[in-house]
C-alpha positions in Angstrom: -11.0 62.3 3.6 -8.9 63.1 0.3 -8.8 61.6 -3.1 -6.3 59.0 -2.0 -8.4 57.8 0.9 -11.4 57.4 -1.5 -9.4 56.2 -4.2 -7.7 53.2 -1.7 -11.8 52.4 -0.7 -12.5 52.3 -4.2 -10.0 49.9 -5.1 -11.0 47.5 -1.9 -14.5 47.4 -2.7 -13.2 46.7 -6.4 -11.4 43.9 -5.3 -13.9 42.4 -2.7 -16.0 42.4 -5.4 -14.2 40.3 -7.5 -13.3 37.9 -4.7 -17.3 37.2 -4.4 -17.8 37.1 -7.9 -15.2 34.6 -8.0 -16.7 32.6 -5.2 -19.8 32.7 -6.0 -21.5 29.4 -6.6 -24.2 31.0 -8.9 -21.6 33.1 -11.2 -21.5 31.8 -14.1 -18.5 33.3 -15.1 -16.5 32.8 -11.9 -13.7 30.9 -13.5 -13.2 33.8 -15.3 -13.6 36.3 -12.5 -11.0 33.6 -10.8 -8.4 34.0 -13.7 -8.6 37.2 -14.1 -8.2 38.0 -10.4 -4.3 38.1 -9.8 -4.0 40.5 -12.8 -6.4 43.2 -11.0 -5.7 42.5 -7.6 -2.6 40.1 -6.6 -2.8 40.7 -3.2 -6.6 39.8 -3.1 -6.0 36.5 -5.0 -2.9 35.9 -2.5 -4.9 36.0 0.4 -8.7 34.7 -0.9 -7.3 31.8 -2.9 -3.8 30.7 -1.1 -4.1 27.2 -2.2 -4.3 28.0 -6.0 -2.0 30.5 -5.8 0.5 28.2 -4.1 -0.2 25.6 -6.8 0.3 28.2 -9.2 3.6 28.7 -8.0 4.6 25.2 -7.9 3.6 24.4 -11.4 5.7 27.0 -12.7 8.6 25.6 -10.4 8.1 21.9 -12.3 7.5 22.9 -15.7 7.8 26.2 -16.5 6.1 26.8 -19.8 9.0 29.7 -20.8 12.6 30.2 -20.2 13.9 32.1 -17.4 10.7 31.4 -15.4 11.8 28.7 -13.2 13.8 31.6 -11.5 11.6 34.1 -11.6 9.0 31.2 -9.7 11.4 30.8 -7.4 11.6 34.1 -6.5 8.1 34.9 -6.5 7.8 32.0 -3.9 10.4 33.5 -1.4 8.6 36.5 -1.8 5.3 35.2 -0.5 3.8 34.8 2.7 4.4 31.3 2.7 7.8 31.5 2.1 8.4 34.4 4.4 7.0 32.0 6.8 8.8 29.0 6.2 12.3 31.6 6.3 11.2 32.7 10.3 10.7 28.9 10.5 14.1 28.2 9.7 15.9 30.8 11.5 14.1 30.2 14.2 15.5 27.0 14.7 18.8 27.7 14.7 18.5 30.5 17.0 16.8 27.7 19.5 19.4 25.2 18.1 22.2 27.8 19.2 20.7 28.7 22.7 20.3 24.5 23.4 23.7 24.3 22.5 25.1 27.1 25.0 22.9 25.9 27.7 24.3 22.2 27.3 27.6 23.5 27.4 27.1 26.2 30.1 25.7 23.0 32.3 22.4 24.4 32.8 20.3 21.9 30.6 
């Protein structure tokens, strides 16, 4: 192993161990763990906490607090899993949309 092999374990057991502190029924402090979470590790928070990250994301949509960050929530929803998703979703009805329409008018459906 070299430094950036222990450096990359370092970091996940960094972030794993902020995820349990901020589960962690008997934390005290795990709203604060929580908050401070997506600054550390984004990616952790992402996965661990989809639902308040996805709110997150929709409150800034609503009523953004600042200008300029309406946008900038749009684009940090396309950019997540969830919107990645819901893009595959989408094409992926018009490519069966297309192949239902050149089967009804090849005769075969």
């Amino acid at each position: 192993m070299n430094n950036t092999d222990v450096g990359y374990f370092l970091n996940l057991k960094n972030a794993l161990v902020m995820v349990w502190q901020a589960k962690n029924p008997l934390n005290a402090n795990r709203k604060v763990m929580k908050a401070c979470l997506p600054l550390v590790h984004p990616d952790a928070y992402r996965i661990f906490f989809p639902f308040s990250y996805l709110w997150g994301l929709i409150r800034n949509i609503v009523s953004p607090s600042e200008p300029m960050t309406r946008e900038s929530a749009w684009d940090n929803f396309w950019d997540s899993s969830f919107g990645e998703l819901l893009w595959l979703c989408i094409f992926g009805l018009i490519v069966v949309g297309v192949a239902i329409l050149i089967l009804k008018l090849s005769g075969k459906l």
